[in-house]
C-alpha positions in Angstrom: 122.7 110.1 88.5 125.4 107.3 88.9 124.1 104.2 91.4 126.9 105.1 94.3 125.7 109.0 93.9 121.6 107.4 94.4 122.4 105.6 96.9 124.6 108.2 99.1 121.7 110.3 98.7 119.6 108.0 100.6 122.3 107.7 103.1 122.6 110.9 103.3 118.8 111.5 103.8 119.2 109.6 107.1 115.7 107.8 106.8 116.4 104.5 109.1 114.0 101.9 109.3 112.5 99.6 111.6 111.8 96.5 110.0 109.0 94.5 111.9 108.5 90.7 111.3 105.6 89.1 113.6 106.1 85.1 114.1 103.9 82.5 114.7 105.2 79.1 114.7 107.2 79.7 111.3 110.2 77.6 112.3 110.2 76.6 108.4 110.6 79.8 107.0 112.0 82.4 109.6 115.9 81.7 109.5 115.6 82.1 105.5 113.8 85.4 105.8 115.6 86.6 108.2 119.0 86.3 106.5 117.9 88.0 103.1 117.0 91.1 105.3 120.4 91.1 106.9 121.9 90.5 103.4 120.2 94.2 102.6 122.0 96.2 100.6 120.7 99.6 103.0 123.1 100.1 106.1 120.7 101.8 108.5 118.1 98.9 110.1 116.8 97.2 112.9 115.0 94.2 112.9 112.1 93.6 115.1 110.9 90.2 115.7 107.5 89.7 117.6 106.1 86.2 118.6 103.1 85.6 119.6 103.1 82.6 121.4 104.9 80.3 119.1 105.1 76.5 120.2 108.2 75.5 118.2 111.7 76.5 118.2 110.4 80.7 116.0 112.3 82.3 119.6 115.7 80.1 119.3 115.7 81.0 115.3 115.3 84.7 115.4 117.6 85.0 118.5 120.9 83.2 116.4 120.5 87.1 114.2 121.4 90.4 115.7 117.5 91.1 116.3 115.5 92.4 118.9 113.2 89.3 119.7 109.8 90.4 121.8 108.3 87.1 123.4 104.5 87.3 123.9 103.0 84.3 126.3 99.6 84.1 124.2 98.5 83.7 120.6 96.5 87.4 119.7 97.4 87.7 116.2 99.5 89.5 113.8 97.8 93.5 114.0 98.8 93.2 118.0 101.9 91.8 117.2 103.1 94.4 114.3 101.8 97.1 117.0 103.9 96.1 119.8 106.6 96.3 117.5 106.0 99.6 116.2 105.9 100.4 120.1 109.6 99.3 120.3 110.6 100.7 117.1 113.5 103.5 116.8 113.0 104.7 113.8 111.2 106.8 112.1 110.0 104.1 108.9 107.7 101.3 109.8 108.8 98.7 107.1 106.7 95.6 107.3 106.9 92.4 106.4 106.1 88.4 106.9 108.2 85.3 108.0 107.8 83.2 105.3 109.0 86.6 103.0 112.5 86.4 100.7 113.7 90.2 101.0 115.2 91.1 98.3 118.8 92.6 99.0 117.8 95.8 97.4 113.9 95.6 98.6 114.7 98.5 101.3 116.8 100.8 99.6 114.0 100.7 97.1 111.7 101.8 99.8 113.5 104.4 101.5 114.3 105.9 97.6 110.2 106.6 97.5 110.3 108.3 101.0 113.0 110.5 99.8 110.4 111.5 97.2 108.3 112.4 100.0 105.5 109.8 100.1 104.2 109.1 103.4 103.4 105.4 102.3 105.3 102.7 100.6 104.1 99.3 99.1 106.3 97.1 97.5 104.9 94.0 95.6 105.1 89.7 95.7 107.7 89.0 92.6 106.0 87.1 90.1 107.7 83.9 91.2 107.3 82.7 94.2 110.3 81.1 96.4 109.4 77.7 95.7 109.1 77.2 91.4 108.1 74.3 91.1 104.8 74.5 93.4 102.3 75.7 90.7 99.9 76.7 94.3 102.8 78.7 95.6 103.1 80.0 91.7 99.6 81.0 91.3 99.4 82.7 94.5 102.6 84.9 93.2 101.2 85.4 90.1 97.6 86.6 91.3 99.3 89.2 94.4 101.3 90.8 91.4 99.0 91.0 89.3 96.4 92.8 92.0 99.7 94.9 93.3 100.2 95.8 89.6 96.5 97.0 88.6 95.3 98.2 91.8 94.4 102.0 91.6 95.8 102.4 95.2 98.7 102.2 97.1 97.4 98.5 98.6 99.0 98.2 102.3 100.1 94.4 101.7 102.3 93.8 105.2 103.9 91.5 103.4 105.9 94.2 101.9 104.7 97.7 103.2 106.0 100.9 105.2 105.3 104.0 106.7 106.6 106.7 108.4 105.7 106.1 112.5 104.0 109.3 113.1 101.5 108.7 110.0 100.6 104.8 111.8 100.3 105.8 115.3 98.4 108.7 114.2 95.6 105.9 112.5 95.9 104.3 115.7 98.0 101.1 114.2 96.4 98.3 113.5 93.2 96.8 115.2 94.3 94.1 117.3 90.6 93.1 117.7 91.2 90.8 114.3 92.6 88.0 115.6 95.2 85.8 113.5 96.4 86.9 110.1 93.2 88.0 107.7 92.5 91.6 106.8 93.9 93.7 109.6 96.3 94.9 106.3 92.8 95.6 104.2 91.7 97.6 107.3 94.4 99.5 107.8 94.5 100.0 104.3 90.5 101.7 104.7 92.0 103.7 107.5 94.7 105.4 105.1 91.9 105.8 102.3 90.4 108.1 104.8 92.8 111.0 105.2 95.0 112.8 102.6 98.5 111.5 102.7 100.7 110.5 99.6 101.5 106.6 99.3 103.1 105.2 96.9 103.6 101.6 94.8 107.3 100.5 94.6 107.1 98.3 91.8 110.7 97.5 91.6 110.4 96.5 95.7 110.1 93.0 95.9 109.5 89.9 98.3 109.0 86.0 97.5 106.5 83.9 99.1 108.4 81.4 100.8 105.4 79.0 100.9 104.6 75.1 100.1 101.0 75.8 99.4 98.9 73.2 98.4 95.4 73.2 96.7 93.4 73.1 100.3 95.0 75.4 101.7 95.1 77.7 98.7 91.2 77.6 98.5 91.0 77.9 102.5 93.0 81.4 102.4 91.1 82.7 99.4 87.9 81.3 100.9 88.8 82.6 104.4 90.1 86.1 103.0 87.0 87.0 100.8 84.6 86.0 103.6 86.5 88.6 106.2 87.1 91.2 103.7 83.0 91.0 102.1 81.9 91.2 106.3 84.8 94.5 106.6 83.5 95.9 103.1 79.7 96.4 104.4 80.3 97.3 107.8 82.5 100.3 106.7 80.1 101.1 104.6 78.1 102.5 107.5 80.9 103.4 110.0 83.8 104.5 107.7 83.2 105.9 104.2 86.3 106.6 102.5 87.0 109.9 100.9 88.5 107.9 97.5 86.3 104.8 96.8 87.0 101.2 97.5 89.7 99.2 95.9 88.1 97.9 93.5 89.3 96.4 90.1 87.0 96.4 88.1 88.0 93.4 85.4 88.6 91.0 88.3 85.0 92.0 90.0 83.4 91.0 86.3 84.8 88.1 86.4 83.3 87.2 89.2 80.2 88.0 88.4 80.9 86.1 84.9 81.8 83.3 86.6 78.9 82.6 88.9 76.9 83.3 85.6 79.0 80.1 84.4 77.9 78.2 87.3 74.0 78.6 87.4 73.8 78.1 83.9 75.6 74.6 83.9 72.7 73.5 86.6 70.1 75.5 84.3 70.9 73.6 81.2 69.2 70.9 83.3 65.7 72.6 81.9 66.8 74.1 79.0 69.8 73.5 76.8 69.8 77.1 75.3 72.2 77.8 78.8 74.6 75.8 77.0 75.3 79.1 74.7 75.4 80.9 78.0 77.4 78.6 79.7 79.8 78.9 76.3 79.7 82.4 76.2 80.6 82.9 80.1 83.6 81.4 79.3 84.9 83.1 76.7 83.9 86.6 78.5 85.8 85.3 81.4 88.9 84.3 79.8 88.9 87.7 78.0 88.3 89.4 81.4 91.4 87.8 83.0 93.7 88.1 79.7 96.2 90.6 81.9 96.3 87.5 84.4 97.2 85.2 81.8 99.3 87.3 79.9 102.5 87.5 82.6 102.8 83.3 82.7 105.3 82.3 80.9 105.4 78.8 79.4 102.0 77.0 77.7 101.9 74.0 80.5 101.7 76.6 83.1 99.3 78.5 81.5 97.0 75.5 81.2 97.3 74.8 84.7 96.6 78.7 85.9 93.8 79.0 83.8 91.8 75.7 85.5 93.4 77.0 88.8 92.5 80.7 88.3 88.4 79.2 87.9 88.5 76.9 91.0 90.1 79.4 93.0 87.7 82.3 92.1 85.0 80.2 92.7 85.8 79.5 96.5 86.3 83.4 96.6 83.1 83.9 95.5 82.0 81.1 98.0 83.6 83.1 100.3 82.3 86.5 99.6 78.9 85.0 99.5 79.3 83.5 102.9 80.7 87.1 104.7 77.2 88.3 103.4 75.0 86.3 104.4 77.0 86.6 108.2 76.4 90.0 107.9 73.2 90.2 107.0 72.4 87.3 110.1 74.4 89.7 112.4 
C-alpha cells in the first residue's frame, strides 16, 4: 500500500483523538511540546491542556495555541488532571502525553494506524535520544525507558506516550486521583488493564523525546522515588488486585538487581574475608552480562563508559528505593 493510500485509510477510518497534556509549572518545556503536536502530520485533534495550579506563566503558554486550556486553583496531581481532561474530551481516543514531551510529527498517525488494527490500547515509546544530546542524565534516562518499552512483555501504559479508546478508560474508572503528583498513577492504571481482556498494543515506531535537563540528583531522586511507590503498589495489589497475566516483570533487569546488591554486601564482607573479592569480581561480570541488551543500543565508547558507571549508581538508589517501599509497607 502506497503512504497517501495508508494514510487516507486512517482518515477515512474517522478515529479522532483527544490529546491530553496535564501542566504543572512547566513554563520551560510546554511551548516546545506543544508546537510539535500541532506540527502533527494527523488532521483530526484536539488538544487538552489541564493545569493544576501552576505558579508561573504554564496558563499564558498553552493559551498562545489553539487549545482548550482547563485552569484548576489547587495542586492534586497529574491522574486528577488527565481525568478531568478525559471528562472534557470529544473524541473517542484518549492519547496521552507529558509537557516536557517532543511529539513526533508522525507520533499520532502512528497511533491511530494500531487502532485501525483494532487494539483497544496503544503505547508508543521514549526515542533512544533524548531532546537534549549532550546531557548524558537526560541520555541515560532515554536509553533506560527504551530499553524497558522495547523488552517489556506488555503493552506498558507510559502517559508519556499512551492512548486508549474513552469507553475502555472510563470503564477502569480512569486514573486514581488518590496518588498525588506524578509517580505511578501510569503503573496503576497499567495493573488495572492487566485485569481484563482487551488487546493493547506497543507502537514501536511512535515516538516522544524527553525534553529534560536532568541532572544526577534528580536522576537518582526519580528512580529512588519511583521504585519506592511502585515496590509499596506491587505488594498491596498483591492482596487486593491479582492480575489475570502476571506482573511486568523483566526478568534480566530484576537479576541484576539482585546481582548488584550481591556486589554491594560483598565489598563490606571482604572486610572479614578476602575470598568476597572473587565474589565481588564475579558480581560484576554477571552484571554486565545481564545488562548487555542495555549497553548494546549506546553508540560511541565514551558514552558507553559513562552509562555503564551510571547504569550501577542508578540501580543502586532503585534498589534503595525498592528496599525502602518494603519496609513502609511492612510498618503500615
Amino acid at each position: 500500500m502506497m503512504e497517501g493510500d495508508w494514510k487516507q485509510k486512517m482518515i477515512n477510518k474517522n478515529y479522532a483523538v483527544s490529546v491530553i497534556i496535564p501542566v504543572f509549572n512547566s513554563s520551560r518545556t510546554l511551548e516546545l511540546s506543544l508546537k510539535s503536536i500541532f506540527e502533527s502530520d494527523y488532521p483530526d485533534f484536539e488538544v487538552i491542556v489541564v493545569d493544576d495550579g501552576s505558579t508561573d506563566n504554564s496558563v499564558k503558554i498553552a493559551n498562545k495555541f489553539p487549545c482548550k486550556v482547563i485552569k484548576k486553583e489547587a495542586n492534586t496531581g497529574a491522574a486528577d488532571a488527565r481525568n478531568i481532561g478525559a471528562k472534557k474530551a470529544k473524541y473517542s481516543i484518549l492519547f496521552f502525553t507529558d509537557s516536557d514531551c517532543i511529539v513526533k510529527k508522525d507520533t499520532i498517525s502512528k497511533i491511530v494506524s494500531s487502532f485501525n488494527e483494532n487494539f483497544e490500547v496503544v503505547a508508543g515509546i521514549y526515542s533512544k535520544q533524548p531532546y537534549n544530546k549532550s546531557n548524558i542524565f537526560s541520555a541515560y534516562h532515554s536509553l533506560f525507558a527504551y530499553y524497558n518499552y522495547c523488552n517489556s512483555s506488555v503493552a506498558l501504559f507510559g502517559t508519556q506516550c499512551a492512548a486508549i479508546k474513552k469507553n475502555l478508560f472510563w470503564k477502569l474508572g480512569g486514573f486514581d486521583s488518590s496518588v498525588k503528583g506524578a509517580t505511578v498513577e501510569d503503573l496503576k492504571f497499567q495493573y488495572k488493564l492487566q485485569s481484563i481482556e482487551c488487546k493493547y498494543h506497543i507502537n514501536k515506531d511512535a515516538w516522544v523525546l524527553h525534553n529534560s535537563r536532568d541532572s544526577l540528583s534528580s536522576l537518582l531522586k526519580s528512580y529512588y522515588k519511583r521504585s519506592k511507590f511502585a515496590t509499596k503498589l506491587l505488594l498491596r495489589m498483591k492482596k487486593v488486585m491479582p492480575t489475570k497475566h502476571g506482573y511486568i516483570v523483566n526478568y534480566p533487569t530484576m537479576l541484576s538487581y539482585l546481582t548488584l546488591f550481591i556486589i554491594i554486601s560483598s565489598l563490606f564482607l571482604i572486610l572479614f574475608n578476602p575470598f568476597f573479592i572473587w565474589v565481588f569480581l564475579l558480581g560484576v561480570v554477571t552484571f554486565l552480562f545481564l545488562k548487555r541488551k542495555f549497553y548494546f543500543i549506546i553508540k560511541g565508547k565514551s558514552k558507553l563508559t559513562r552509562i555503564i558507571l551510571l547504569s550501577f549508581i542508578c540501580d543502586f538508589f532503585i534498589i534503595i528505593g525498592g528496599i525502602a517501599g518494603m519496609w513502609s509497607y511492612i510498618r503500615k
